[in-house]
C-alpha positions in Angstrom: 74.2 95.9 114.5 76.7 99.2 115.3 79.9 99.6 112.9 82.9 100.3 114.7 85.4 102.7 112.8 88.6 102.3 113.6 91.2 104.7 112.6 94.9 104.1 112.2 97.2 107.2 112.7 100.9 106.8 112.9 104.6 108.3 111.4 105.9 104.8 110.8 103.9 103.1 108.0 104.6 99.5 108.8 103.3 99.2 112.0 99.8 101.0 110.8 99.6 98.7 108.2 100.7 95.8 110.8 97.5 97.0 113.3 95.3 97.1 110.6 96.5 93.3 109.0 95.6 91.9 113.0 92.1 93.9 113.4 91.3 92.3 109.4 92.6 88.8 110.9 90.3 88.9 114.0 87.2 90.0 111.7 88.0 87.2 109.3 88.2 84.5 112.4 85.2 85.7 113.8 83.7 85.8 110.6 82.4 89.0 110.9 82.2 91.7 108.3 84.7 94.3 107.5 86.0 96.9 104.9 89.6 97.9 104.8 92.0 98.9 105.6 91.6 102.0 103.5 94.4 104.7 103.2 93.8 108.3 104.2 95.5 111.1 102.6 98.8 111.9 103.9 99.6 114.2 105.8 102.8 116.0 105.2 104.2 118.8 107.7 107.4 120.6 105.9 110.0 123.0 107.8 113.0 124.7 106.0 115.1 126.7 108.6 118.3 128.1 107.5 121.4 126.2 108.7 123.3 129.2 110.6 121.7 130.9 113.6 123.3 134.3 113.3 122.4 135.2 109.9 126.3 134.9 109.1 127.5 133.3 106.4 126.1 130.8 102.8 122.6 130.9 102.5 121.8 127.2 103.0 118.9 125.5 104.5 117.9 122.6 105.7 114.8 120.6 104.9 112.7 118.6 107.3 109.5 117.0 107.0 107.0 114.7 108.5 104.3 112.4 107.1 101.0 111.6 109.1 99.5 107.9 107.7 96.2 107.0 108.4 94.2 104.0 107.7 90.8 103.4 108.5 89.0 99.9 109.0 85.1 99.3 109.5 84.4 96.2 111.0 80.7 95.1 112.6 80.6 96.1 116.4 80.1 92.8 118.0 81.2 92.3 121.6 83.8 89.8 121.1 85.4 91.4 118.3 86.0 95.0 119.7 87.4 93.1 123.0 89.6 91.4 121.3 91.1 94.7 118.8 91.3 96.1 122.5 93.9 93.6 123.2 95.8 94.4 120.2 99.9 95.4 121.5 100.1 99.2 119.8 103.6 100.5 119.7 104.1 104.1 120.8 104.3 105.4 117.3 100.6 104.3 116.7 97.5 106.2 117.8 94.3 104.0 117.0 90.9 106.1 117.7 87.3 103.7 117.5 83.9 105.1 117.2 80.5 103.6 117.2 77.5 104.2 114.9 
């Protein structure tokens, strides 16, 4: 039977981790096998840009940065199973990527 990877990628932590409790609770009503979810490193994207333009004036920055989550769940590829994580609502802050082996 194929295993179907699904990864998780978003910004906003709660709704990866929300995405990844529903594709759990459809394995577990199924009663199929699964492993996860299981946290990725983080990615974290830093910027420090000075706060004046011109070059004029204290030397003070600013600090931005970014964090990239990623979970990843395996879960048998059965039919009904993979239709139904299709189904799942994702918000706009979640990318979910699925591959077969």
């Amino acid at each position: 039977m194929p295993v179907a990877r699904i990864k998780i990628i978003s910004r906003n932590v709660k709704d990866a981790i929300s995405i990844a409790g529903q594709i759990v609770e459809i394995a577990k009503t199924l009663n199929i096998k699964f492993k996860g979810p299981i946290p990725l490193p983080t990615r974290r994207y830093k910027i420090t840009t000075r706060k004046t333009p011109c070059g004029d004036g204290s030397h003070t920055y600013e600090r931005w940065e970014m964090r990239i989550h990623k979970l990843l769940v395996q879960i048998d590829g059965s039919d009904q199973a993979l239709r139904q994580v299709m189904r799942i609502p994702v918000p706009d802050t979640v990318q979910i990527e699925m591959s077969l082996s």
